[in-house]
LUMNU-842122 format. One record per residue: residue in three letters; x, z, y of N, C-alpha, C, O, CB in turn. Coordinates in steps of 0.1 Angstrom, whole numbers, padded with zeros to 4 digits, always signed. Each point is the difference from the previous one (the first is absolute). Last residue first. Glycine has a CB too. Example, Ala and Ser with C-alpha at 12.3 -4.5 7.8 and 13.67 -1.06 7.14 Angstrom:
BEGIN
SER+0128+0071-0022+0009+0000+0011-0008+0008+0011+0005+0001+0011+0007-0023-0017
ALA-0009+0021-0051-0009+0000+0012+0009+0000+0012+0010+0007+0000-0029+0005-0012
end
This chain:
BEGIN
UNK+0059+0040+0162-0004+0008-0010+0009+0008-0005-0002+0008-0009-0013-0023+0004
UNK+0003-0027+0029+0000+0007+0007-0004+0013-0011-0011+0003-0003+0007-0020+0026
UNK+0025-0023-0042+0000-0006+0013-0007+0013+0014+0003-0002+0012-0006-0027-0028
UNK+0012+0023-0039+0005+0012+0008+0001-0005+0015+0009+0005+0007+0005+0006-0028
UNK-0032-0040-0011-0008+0011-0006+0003+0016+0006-0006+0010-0001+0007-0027-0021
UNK+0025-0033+0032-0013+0002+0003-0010+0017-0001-0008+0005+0009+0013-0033-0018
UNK+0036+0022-0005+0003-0002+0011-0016+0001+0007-0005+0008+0008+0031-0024-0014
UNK-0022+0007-0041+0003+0020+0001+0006-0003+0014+0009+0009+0000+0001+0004-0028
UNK-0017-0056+0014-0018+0008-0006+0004+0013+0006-0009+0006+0007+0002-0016-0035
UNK+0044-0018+0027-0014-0005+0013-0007+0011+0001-0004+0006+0010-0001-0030-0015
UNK+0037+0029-0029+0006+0004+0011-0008-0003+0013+0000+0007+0010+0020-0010-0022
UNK-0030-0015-0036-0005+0015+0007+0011+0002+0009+0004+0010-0006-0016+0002-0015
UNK-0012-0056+0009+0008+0006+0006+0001+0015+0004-0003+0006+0010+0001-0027-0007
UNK-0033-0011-0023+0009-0002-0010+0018+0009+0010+0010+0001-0006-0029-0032-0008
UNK-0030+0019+0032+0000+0008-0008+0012+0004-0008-0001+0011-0006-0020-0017+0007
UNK+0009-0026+0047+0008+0000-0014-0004+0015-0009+0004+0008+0008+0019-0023+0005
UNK-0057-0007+0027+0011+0007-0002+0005-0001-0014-0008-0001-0010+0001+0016+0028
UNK-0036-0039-0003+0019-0005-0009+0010+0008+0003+0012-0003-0003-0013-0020+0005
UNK-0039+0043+0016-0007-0006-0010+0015-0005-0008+0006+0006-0009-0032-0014+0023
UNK+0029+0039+0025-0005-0014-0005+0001-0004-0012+0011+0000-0005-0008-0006+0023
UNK-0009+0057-0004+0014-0008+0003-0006-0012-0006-0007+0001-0011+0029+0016+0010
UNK-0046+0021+0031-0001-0006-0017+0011-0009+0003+0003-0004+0011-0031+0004-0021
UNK+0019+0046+0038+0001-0014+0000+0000-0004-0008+0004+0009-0008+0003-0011+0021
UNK-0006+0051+0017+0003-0006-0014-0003-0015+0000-0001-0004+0012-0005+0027-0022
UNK+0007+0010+0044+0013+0000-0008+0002-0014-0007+0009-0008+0000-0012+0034-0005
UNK-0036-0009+0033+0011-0001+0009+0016-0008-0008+0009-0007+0005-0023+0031+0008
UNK-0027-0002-0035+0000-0008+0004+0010-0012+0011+0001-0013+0000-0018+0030-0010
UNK+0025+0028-0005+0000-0009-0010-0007-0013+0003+0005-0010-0005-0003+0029-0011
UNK-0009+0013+0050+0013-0001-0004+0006-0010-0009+0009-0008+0004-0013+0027+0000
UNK-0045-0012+0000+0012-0006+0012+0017+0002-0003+0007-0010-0001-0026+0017+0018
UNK-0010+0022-0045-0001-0012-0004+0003-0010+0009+0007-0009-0006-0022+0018-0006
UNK+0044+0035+0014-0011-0005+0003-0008-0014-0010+0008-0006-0008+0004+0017+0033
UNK+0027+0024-0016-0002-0008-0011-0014-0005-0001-0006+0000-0011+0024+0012+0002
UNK-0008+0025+0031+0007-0005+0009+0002-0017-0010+0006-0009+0006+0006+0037+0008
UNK-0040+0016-0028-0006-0009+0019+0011-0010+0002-0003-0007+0009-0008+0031+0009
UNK-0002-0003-0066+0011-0004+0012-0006-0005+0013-0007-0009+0005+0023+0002-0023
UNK-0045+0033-0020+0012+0006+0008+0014-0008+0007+0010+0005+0006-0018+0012-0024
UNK-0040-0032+0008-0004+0014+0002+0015+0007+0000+0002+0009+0008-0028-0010-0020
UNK+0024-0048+0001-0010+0001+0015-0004+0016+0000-0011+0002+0006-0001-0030-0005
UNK+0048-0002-0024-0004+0008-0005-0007+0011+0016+0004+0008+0009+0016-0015-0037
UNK+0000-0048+0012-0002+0010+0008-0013+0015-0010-0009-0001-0009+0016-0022+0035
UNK+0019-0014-0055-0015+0002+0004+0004+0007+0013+0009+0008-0004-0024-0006-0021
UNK+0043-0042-0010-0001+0009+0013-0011+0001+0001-0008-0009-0002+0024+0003+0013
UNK+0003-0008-0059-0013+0002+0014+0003+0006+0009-0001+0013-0001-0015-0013-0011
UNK+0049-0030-0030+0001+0017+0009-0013-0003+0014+0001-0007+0010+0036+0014-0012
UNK-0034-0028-0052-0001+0004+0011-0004+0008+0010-0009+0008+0001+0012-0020-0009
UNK+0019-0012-0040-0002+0011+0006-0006-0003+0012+0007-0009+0004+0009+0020-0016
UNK-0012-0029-0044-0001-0001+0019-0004+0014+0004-0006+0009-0005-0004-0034+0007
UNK+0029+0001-0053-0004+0013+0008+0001-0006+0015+0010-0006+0005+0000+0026-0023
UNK-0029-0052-0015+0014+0009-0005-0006+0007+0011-0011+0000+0005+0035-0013-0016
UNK-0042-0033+0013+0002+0008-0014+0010+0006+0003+0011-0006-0001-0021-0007-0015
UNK-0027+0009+0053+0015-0003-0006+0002+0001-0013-0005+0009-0005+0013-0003+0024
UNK-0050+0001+0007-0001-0013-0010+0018-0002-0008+0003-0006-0010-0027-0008+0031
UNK+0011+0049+0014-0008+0001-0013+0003-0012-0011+0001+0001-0013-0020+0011+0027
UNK+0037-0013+0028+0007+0010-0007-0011+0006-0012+0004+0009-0007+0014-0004+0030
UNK-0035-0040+0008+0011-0005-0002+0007+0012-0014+0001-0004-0011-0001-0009+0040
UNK-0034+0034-0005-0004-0017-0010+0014-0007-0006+0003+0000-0012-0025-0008+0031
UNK+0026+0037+0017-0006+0009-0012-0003-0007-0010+0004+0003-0012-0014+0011+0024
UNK+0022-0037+0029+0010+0010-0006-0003+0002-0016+0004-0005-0010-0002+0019+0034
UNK-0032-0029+0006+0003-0011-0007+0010+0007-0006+0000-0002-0012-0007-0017+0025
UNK-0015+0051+0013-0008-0004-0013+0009-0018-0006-0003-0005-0011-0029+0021+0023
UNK+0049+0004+0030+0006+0010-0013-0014-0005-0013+0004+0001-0012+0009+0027+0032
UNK-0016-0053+0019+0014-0003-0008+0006+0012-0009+0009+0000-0008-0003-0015+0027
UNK-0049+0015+0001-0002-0009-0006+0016-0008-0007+0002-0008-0008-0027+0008+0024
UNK+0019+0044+0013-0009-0003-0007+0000-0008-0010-0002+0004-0011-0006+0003+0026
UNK+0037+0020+0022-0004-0014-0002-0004-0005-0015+0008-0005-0008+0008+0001+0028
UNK-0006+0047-0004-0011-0009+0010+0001-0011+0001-0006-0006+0008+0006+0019+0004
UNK+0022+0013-0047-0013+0003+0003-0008-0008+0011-0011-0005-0002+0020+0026-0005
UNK+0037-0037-0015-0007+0007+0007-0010+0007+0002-0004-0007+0009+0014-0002-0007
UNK+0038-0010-0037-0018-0001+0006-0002+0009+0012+0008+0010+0003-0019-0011-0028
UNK+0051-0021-0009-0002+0009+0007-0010-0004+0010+0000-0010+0007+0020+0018-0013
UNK+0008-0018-0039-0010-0006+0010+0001+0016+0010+0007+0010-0001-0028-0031-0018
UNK+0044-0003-0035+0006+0011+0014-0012-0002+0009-0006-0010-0005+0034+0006+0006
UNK-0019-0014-0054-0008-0002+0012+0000+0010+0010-0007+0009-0003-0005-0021-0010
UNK+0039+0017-0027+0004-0012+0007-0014-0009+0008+0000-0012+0002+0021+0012-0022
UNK+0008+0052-0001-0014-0009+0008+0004-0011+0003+0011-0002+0006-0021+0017+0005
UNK+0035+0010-0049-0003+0001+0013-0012-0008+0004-0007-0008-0007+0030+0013+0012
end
């Protein structure tokens, strides 16, 4: 399995490129899940929307907790 998990945004730019970096440099398999709005067929999934949603979790959040991680990862979804 995966043992780098992430999850990115499109509109926020400079934490999905530290992301990417980060999960290039892992040794082993990374995954991450990019939120994009899709601006010619959802009108209702907006880039606001996801804006509205989304947020970076601090820096010393724990990594080491998957009951945190999969609470977090299904918080509007």
């Amino acid at each position: 399995g995966a043992n780098f998990v992430a999850r990115g945004f499109t509109g926020h730019q400079e934490h999905l490129v530290k992301l990417m970096k980060e999960a290039m440099s892992y040794p082993g398999y990374a995954l991450i899940d990019i939120l994009q709005p899709c601006v010619s067929f959802n009108k209702v999934n907006t880039l606001r929307w996801y804006a509205d949603r989304v947020y970076e979790l601090p820096e010393e959040y724990g990594t080491d907790n998957l009951s945190q991680a999969l609470e977090k990862a299904m918080e509007w979804g």
